[in-house]
Legacy VTK file of the C-alpha trace (Angstrom):
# vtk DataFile Version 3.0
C-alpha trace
ASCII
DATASET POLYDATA
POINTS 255 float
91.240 117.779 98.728
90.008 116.992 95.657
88.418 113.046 94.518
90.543 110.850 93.373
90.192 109.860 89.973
90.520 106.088 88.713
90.641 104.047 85.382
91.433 100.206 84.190
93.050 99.461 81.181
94.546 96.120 80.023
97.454 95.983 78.596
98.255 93.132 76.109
102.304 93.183 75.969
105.217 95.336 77.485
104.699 97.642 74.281
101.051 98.708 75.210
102.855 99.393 78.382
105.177 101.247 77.067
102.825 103.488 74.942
100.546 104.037 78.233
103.880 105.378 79.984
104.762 107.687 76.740
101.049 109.050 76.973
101.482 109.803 80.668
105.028 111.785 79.801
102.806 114.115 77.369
101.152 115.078 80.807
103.418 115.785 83.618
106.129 117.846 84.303
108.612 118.847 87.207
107.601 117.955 90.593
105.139 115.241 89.888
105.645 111.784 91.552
104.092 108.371 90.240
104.017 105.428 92.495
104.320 102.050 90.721
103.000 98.964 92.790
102.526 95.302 92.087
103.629 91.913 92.694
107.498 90.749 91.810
107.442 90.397 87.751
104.413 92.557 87.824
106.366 94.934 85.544
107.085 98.049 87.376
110.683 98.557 86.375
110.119 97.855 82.701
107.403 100.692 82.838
109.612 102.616 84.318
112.074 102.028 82.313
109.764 102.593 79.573
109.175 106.497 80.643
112.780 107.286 81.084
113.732 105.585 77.677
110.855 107.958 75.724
111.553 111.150 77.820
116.114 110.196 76.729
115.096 110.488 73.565
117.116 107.288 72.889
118.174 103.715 74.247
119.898 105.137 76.802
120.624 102.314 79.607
118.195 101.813 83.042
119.021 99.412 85.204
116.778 98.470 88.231
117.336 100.931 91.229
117.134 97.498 93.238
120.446 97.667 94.638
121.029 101.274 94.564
117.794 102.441 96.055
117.406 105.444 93.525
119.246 106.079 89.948
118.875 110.052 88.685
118.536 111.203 85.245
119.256 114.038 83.974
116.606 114.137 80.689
115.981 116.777 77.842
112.582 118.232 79.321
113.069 117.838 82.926
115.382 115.610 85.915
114.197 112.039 86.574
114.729 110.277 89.743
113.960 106.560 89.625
113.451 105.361 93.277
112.841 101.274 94.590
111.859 101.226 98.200
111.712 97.093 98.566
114.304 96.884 100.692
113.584 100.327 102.819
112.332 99.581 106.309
111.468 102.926 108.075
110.111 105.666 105.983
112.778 107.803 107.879
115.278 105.914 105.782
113.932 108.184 102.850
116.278 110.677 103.588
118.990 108.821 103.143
118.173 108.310 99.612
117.170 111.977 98.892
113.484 111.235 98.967
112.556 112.957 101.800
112.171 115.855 101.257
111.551 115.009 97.515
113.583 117.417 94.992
112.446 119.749 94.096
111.494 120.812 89.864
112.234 116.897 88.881
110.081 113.955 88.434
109.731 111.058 90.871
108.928 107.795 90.038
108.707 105.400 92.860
108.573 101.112 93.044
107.407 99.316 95.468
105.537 102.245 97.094
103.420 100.924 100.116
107.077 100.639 102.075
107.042 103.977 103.120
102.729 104.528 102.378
102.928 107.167 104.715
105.255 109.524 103.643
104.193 109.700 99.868
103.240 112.824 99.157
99.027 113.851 99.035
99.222 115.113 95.112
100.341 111.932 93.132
99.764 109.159 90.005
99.467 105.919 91.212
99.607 102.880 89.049
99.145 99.423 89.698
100.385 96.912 88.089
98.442 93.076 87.652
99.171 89.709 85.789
96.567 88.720 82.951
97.674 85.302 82.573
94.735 84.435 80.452
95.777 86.895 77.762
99.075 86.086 77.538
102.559 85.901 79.546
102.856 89.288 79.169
99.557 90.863 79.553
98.988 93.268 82.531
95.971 95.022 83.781
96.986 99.097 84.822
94.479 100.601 87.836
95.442 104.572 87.340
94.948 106.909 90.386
95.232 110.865 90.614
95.376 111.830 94.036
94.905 115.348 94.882
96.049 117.876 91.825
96.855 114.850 90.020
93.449 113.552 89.645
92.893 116.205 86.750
96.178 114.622 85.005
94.461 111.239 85.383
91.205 112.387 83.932
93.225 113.806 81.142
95.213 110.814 80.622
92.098 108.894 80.158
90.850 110.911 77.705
93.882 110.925 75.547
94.049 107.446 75.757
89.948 107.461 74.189
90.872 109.850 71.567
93.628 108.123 70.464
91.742 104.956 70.442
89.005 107.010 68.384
91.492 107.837 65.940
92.996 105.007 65.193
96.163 105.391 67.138
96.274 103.831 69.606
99.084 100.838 68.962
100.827 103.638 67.314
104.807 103.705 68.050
104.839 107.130 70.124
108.041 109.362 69.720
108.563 112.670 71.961
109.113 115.962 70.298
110.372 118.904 71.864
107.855 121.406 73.315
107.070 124.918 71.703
105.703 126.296 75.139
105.201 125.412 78.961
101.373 124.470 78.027
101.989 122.190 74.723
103.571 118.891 74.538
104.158 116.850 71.669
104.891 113.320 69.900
104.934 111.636 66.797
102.651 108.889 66.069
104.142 106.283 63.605
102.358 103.553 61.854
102.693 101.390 58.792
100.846 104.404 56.490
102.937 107.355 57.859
103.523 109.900 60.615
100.913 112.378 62.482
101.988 114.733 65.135
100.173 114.844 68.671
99.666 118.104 70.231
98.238 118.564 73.582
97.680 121.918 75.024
96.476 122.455 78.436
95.237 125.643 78.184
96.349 129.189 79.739
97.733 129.263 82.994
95.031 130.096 85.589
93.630 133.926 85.257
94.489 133.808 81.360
92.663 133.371 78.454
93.893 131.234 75.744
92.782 129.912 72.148
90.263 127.676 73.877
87.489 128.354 76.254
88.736 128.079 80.081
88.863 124.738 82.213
88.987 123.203 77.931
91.813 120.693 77.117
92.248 120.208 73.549
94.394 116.850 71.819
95.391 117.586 68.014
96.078 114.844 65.593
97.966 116.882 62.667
98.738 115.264 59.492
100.880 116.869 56.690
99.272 115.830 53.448
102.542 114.913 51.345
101.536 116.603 48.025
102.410 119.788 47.388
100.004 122.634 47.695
97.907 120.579 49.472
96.276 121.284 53.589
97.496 120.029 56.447
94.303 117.830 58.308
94.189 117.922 61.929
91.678 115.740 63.961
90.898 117.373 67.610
89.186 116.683 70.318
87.810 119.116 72.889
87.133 118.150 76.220
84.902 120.857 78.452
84.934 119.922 82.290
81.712 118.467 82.052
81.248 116.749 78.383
83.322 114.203 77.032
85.940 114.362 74.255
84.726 114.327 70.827
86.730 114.138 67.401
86.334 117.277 64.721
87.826 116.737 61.928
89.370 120.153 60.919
91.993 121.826 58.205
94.302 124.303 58.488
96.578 126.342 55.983
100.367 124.126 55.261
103.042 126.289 57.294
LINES 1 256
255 0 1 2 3 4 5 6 7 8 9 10 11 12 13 14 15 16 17 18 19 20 21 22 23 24 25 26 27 28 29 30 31 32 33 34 35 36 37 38 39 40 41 42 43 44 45 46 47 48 49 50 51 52 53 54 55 56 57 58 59 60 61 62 63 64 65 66 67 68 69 70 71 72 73 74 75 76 77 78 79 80 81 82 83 84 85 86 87 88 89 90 91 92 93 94 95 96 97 98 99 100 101 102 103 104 105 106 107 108 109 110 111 112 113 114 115 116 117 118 119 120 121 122 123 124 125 126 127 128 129 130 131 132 133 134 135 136 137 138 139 140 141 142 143 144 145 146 147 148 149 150 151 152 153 154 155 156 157 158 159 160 161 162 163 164 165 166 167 168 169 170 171 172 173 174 175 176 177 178 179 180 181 182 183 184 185 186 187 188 189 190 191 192 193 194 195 196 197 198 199 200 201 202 203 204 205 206 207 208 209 210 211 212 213 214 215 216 217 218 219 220 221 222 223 224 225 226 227 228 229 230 231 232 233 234 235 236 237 238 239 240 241 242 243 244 245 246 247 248 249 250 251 252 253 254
């Protein structure tokens, strides 16, 4: 099994929250499960709630699963099911909920985890969730943990998270686009000055060769220049197993 991989972030207000939990949709797919943990009013449900909302495409309604134990989704790229466990007692109760066994090709995200700690699953995103009452009422710190396979999502998710930060987009509003392949994923980046598309690309399935070098992740900034005739800029950043990300600025021909 593989080590997990951990990193801190604080997060000023429930929109840097919400922007962490739109960068983590760019990276998972069906069949992952993230935990959310923290005290009561540590804001699990609203970064929850947060996910669903970006991955609905609009301000589609999500209540707390308090009550019902787990709400399901049915959303554009994949199934959500949005499970609260504070009020399970035996893991074996899981069943009873249709989280054990979890479904299968949908996305699990899970409150209040450490009620049924034993039963979560070895390959998973963990994320918990602090007060920062000396930077505000709303500030919260965000400890990130890949466990097993998910430990290269984390890594990945930090490094997003430094490249946008590197470009300047980092308190960018973040809109989902639809995906052009299984191994690209894409959003729109909105500020005051305009809009730049985000493109990450994983790479070739294992065994295949793709555009980049194996075991390479690549992040795209692409901005269309708005007069005509003119080149599209992209800034990218490549990040190797062993080096860290860097930015290249880069053009390629308007499509």
């Amino acid at each position: 099994m593989s080590v997990p991989t951990t990193f801190s972030l604080a997060l000023s207000n429930e929109t840097a929250t919400a922007h962490l939990m739109a960068d983590l949709a760019l990276l998972i797919g069906p069949g992952d499960v993230i935990t959310l943990s923290g005290d009561l009013g540590a804001g699990k449900t609203s970064a929850a709630r947060a996910m669903i909302q970006y991955l609905a495409d609009d301000a589609i309604e999500v209540p707390s699963p308090t009550f019902t134990l787990a709400q399901a989704y049915d959303l554009p790229p994949f199934p959500l099911l949005h499970a609260d466990l504070y009020r399970i007692n035996d893991p074996a109760e899981l069943e009873e909920i249709g989280l054990s066994p979890l479904p299968e090709g949908t996305v699990v995200l899970i409150e209040w985890p450490e009620r049924a700690a034993g039963a979560l699953p070895q390959d998973r995103i963990d994320i918990a969730l602090s007060h920062r009452p000396a930077l505000g009422s709303t500030a919260r710190a965000a400890e990130i943990t890949g466990y097993g396979k998910a430990a290269a999502q984390v890594a990945r998710l930090k490094a997003l998270r430094e490249f946008l930060d590197a470009a300047g987009y980092i308190e960018a509003k973040r809109l989902r686009m639809p995906g052009d392949a299984s191994i690209r994923s894409y959003a729109r980046l909105i500020r005051d000055d305009g809009v730049v598309i985000l493109m990450n690309f994983r790479g070739a399935p294992t065994g295949k060769r793709s555009m980049t070098e194996s075991h390479t992740a690549r992040r795209c900034i692409w901005r269309r220049m708005s007069s005509p005739g003119s080149r599209s800029t992209t800034a990218c950043a490549r990040a190797a197993s062993r080096r860290p990300p860097s930015i290249t600025p880069t053009s390629m021909p308007d499509s």
